[in-house]
C-alpha positions, 0 to 999 in steps of 0.5 A: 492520517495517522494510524496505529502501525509502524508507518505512522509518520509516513501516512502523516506526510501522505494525509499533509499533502493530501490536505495542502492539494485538495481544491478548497474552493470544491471542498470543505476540508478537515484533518482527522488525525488517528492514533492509538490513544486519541482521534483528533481534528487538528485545525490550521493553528494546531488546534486539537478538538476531540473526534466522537467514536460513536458516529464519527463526527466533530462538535462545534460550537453548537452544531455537529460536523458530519462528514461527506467522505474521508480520503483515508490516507493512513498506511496499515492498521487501522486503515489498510487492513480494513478496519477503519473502513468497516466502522465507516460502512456502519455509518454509511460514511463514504470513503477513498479505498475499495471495500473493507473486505478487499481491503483486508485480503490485499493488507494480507500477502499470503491472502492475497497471493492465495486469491491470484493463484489459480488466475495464472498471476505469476508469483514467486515461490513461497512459505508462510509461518505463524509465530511459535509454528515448528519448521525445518530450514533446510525444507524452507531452503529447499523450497525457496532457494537461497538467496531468499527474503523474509518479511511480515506478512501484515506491514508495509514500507519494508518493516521487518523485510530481510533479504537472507543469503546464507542458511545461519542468517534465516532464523535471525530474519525470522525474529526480525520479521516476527517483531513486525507481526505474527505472521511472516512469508518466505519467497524466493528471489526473483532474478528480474527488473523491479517495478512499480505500476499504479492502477486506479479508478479513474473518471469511472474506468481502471487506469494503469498508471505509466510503470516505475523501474526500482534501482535500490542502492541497498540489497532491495528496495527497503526503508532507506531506498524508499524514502532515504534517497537510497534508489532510483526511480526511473518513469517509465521503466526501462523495458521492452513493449512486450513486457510493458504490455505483459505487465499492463495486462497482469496490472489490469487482470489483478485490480479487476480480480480482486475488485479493487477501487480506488488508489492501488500500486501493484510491485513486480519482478519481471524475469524474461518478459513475464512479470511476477507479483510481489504484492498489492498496496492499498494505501500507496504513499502519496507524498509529492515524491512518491512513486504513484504521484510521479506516475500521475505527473507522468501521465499528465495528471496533477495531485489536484486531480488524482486526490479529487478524482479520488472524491468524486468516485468515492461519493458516486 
């Protein structure tokens, strides 16, 4: 847990509840915390004892720890966008998320949009920018419409996301988005229900979690509304059951196609009765009051068991 991104004291709840729900009469646990100026094992009193980076391991005492798995519950860099589970792989250390490569194209938006496209996902219209490129506003405008929403291209817990209602205010939430990362997308609003739908790998087959229906109280489902009480969350949504089965089939399709493993949340907009993706995570939050835990109580699935299915299909 832990991670070098702005979603740093998220992914340390994510990792705690991880680690107060993982059977210890199964597994031997540790907490590894990853930062940018220390790697460390934290013990029950607080304890820190130095990660080593050249193989992965702890000392103790006389002997070296090496570990079985790691359940990688770090939001963004270094564990979301594939990093960290490269230099697992060089070690032959097994791990909780899909391959680095899959995990590098999905942490990336435009990416992963590019990947769906000519597989008929629905998706909003949009425009991608690096920092320093020349533009037009009002090309942008008439290609995404207005109102309209920026965001990094590279980040997740709406970092640096702002919904634009008005041409004046495009440029300021371009710097906003920039100071996130290099990279941003400009979409369209989509005029639909918002939901949430987890899809895992489950006892070895691909499950779609029951979905969640986003009421924001702000103009979108940002920071607050995610984690500062400012939405509701309504499982299972409340849509018809041809959209449920639209979006099942798009949940699916998606996982399937860009050969995903374990733990994944999908976010939709659904217009009419299709759903339309926004984006993928990799490394959903997996607090007690996250979306994707609730999907699994939903489904009658503990943390015990999400979490420990997570290990077992990783070490398969």
């Amino acid at each position: 847990m832990g991670g070098y991104s702005s979603e740093v004291d998220i992914s340390i709840l994510s990792g705690n509840v991880v680690y107060a729900n993982l059977d210890r009469e199964k597994y031997r646990l540790f907490k590894l915390l990853i930062l940018k100026e220390k790697w460390v094992h934290v013990d029950e009193n607080g304890l820190e004892t130095p990660v080593n980076k050249e193989d992965f391991s702890l000392r103790s005492g006389a002997n070296k720890i090496h570990f079985d798995c790691v359940f990688n519950a770090i939001h963004g860099h270094p564990g979301e966008d594939g990093v960290l589970l490269a230099y697992f792989d060089l070690f032959g250390i097994k791990h909780t998320s899909a391959p680095f490569y899959q995990m590098a194209v999905t942490f990336n938006k435009r990416d992963t949009l590019s990947f769906l496209k000519p597989y008929g996902i629905k998706m909003a219209s949009s425009v991608y920018l690096n920092q320093g490129d020349p533009y037009d506003t009002d090309q942008i405008l008439r290609q995404v419409g207005l109102p309209c929403f920026v965001k990094p291209n590279k980040s997740g817990s709406s970092f640096g996301v702002s919904k634009v209602k008005s041409k004046e205010a495009l440029a300021p939430a371009m710097d906003f988005a920039f100071k996130e990362d290099n990279e941003i997308l400009i979409e369209s609003f989509l005029d639909g229900t918002e939901v949430s739908v987890g899809v895992i790998e489950w006892q070895n087959k691909i499950k779609v979690m029951p979905e969640t229906e986003i009421v924001s109280h702000n103009e979108f489902f940002d920071f607050e509304a995610k984690y500062l009480g400012k939405s509701e969350e309504i499982t299972p949504a409340r849509i018809s059951e041809l959209q449920r089965n639209n979006l099942i089939e798009a949940a699916e399709k998606i996982y399937k196609v860009l050969n995903l493993k374990g733990l994944s949340r999908a976010d939709f907009i659904i217009v009419g009765d299709i759903p339309y993706f926004i984006e993928m995570n990799m490394v959903p939050g997996i607090t007690t009051e996250s979306i994707l835990p609730k999907q699994a109580r939903y489904a009658g699935i503990s943390l015990q068991e999400l979490f420990g299915n997570c290990i077992e299909m990783a070490l398969k």
